[in-house]
N, C-alpha and C positions, 0 to 999 in steps of 0.2 A: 458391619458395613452400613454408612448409612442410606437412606430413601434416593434415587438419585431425585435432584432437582427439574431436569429436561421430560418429566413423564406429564404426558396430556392435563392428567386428574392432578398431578401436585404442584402446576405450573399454575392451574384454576383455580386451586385453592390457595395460594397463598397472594397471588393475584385479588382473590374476593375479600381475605384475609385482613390485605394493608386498603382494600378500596381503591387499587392502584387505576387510574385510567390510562391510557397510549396516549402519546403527544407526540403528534405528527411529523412537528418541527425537526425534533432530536431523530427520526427515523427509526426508532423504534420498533424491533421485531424481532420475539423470543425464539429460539426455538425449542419444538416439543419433540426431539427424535434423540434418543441418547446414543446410539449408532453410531448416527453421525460426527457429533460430541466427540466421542472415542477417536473416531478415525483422523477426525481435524487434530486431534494432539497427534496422535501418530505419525504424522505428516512433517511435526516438528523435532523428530528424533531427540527428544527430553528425555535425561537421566536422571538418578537422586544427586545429583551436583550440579543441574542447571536451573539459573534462572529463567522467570517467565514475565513476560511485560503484556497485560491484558487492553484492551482501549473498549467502553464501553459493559462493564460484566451485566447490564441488566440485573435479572433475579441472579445470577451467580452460578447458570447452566455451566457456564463454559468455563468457569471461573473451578468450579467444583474438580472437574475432570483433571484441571491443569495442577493442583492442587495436591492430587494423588499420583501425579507422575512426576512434579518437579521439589526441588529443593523449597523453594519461596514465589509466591506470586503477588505479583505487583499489579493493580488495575486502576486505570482512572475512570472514574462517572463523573458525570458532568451535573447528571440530577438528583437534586438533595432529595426528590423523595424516594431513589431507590438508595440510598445510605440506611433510614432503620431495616429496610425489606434485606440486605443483605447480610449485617450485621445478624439477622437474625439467621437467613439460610445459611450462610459460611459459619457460623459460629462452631460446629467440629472441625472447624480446621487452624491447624493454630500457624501454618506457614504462610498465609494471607492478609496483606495489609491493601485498603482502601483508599485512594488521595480521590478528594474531592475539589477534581482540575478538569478543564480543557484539556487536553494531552497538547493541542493546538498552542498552548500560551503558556505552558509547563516548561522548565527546567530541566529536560528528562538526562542532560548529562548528568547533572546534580544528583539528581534522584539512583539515577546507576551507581553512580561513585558510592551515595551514603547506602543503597540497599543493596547489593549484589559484588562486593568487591570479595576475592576468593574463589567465584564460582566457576567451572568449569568452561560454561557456552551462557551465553544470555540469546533466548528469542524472543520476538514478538508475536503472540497469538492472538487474534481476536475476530470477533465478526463485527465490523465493520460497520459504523452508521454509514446506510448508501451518498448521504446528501454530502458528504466531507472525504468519502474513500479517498479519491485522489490528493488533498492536500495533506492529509494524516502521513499516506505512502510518502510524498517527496518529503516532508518534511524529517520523517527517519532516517530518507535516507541521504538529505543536502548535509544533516547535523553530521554526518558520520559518526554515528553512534557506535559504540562499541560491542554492535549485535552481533550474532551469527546470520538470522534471518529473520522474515518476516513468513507467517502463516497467516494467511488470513481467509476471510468468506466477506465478498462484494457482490456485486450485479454481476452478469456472465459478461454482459456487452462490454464492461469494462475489464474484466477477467482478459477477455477476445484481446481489447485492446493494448492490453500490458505485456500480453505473452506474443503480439502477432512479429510475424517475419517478415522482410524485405518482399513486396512485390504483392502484398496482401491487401484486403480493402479498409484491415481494420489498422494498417499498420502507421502510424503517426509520428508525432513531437513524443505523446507519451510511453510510447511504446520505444522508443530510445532513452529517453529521459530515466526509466525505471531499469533498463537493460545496460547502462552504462554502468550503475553502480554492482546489480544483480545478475545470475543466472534466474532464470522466469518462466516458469511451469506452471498449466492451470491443472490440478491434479483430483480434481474431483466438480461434479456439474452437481448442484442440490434445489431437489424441487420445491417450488414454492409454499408446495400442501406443510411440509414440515416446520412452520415458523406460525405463532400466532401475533398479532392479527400475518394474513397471509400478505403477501407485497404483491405487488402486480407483476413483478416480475420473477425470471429465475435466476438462481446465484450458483456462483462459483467459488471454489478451492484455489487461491494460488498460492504459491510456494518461490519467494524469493531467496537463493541463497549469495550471502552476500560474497562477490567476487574478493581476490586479495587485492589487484588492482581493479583500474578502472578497465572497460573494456576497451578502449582507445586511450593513448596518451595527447594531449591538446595541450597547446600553446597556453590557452584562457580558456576555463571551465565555464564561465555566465557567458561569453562571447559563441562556444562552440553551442547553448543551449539557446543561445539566439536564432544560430543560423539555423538549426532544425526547426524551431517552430518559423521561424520566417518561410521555409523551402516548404511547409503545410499549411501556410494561410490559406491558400486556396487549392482546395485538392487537384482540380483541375487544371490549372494554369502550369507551365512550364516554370522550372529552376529559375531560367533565368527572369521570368516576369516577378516569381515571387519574391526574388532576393532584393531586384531594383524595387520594387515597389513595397518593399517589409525592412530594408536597410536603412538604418538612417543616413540621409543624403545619396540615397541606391540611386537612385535616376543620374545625380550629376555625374556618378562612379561607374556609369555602367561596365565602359571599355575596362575600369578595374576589376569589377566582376564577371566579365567574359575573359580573363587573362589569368585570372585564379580559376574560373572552372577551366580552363585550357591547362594549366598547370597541375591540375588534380588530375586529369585526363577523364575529365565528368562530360558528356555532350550537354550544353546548355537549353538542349529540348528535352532534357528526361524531365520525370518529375521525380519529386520528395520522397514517395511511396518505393520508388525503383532499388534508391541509395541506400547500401549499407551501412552499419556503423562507421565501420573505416572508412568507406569513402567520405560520409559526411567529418569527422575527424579530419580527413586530406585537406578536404574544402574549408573548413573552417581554419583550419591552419595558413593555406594562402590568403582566405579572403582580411586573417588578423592584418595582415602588415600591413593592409589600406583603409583598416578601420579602426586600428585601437587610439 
């Protein structure tokens, strides 16, 4: 078996090794707990006949683990200079291949098709640069890729905000946005101590699995993901101020948008925060036929 890579002393040395330094920009942050590591794959129900799609492997902590539980793993880095640092740690493992991409500006159907065709389940596991979490998330899951799910390690606050429920203060646009395509569990809180350099903040475990449908059926999919962040522009304000005032042409429409929230049976004083899926579903269904 070999050394794991996630131990304090072997993450320093090969750190000192390459003369690696941290770059802020990319968000950068190892972790040192191999525990952890473990449990984050576990999380992902990976067999020897599934695929694993990595974002980020760093030194190749998380990359190693995945490695030994899946069929083949697939990671993108973004930084040429951890390409020799991996090459060299992954190098016992011969199911591991490297794209040196954006995951943001990559082809990832492409990529599925040419690496993963045959395989049982494909997930995505990774820890997460904090600075891009949220567009990496929509952007898996607008492609409709052909995953099972997404496992990942973010910010908790964002964790909060992915998983939260109707009537909650963290519950938003994103918090439908990610729950329309997935079921959404934050399944593990991890402390800040176990990551070098440490973040200022603490991170979470979520665990998206991806629904067979959507969780509302809508008229227009970009229209219904309007009306939700329109009805949270301003947490505060009532439905109906957000929608005239976040709608395009909302103000001259008002009487049309107080006749579709009459329609949905939504009272036009709730806020954003109140509505369920379905109801926002409802609503945006009526408010389509005087917007599209």
């Amino acid at each position: 078996m070999n050394k794991d890579i996630a131990t304090p002393v072997r993450t320093r040395a090969i750190l000192e090794k390459y003369g690696f330094s941290f770059k802020k920009s990319l968000g950068q942050n190892f972790l040192i707990d191999t525990n952890i590591l473990k449990k984050i794959v576990s999380f992902a129900g990976l067999t020897e006949n599934s695929g694993a799609i990595e974002i980020g492997p760093g030194i190749g902590a998380l990359t190693e683990q995945l490695a030994r539980s899946s069929k083949k793993v697939i990671a993108f880095e973004i930084d040429q200079r951890l390409l020799p640092i991996l090459e060299d740690t992954l190098s016992p493992y011969g199911n591991v291949k490297i794209i040196h991409n954006d995951v943001l500006k990559a082809d990832v159907h492409t990529v599925i098709a040419e690496e993963f065709s045959g395989f049982d389940d494909l997930m995505v596991v990774a820890n997460l640069p904090y600075y891009v979490t949220t567009p990496i998330i929509m952007k898996l899951l607008e492609e409709h890729l052909p995953i099972s799910g997404i496992v990942c390690m973010l910010q908790k606050e964002v964790a909060d905000r992915i998983s939260a429920k109707p009537g909650t203060k963290d519950y938003g646009s994103l918090s439908i946005a990610v729950q329309y395509y997935t079921e959404a569990e934050t399944v593990m809180i991890v402390p800040k101590t176990v990551f070098v350099p440490q973040p200022n903040v603490d991170s979470a475990v979520i665990r998206l699995t991806k629904r067979k449908e959507p969780a509302v059926t809508v008229k227009d999919e970009s229209f219904f993901f309007q009306v939700t962040k329109a009805s949270f522009a301003q947490r505060r304000k009532t439905l109906l101020n957000n929608l005239t005032s976040q709608l395009p042409d909302g103000k001259a429409k008002k009487d049309e948008i107080l006749a579709a929230l009459e329609a949905s049976g939504i009272e036009p004083s709730r806020r954003g925060e109140t509505l369920s899926i379905e109801e926002f579903g409802l609503l945006s269904d009526e408010l389509y036929t005087y917007f599209q």
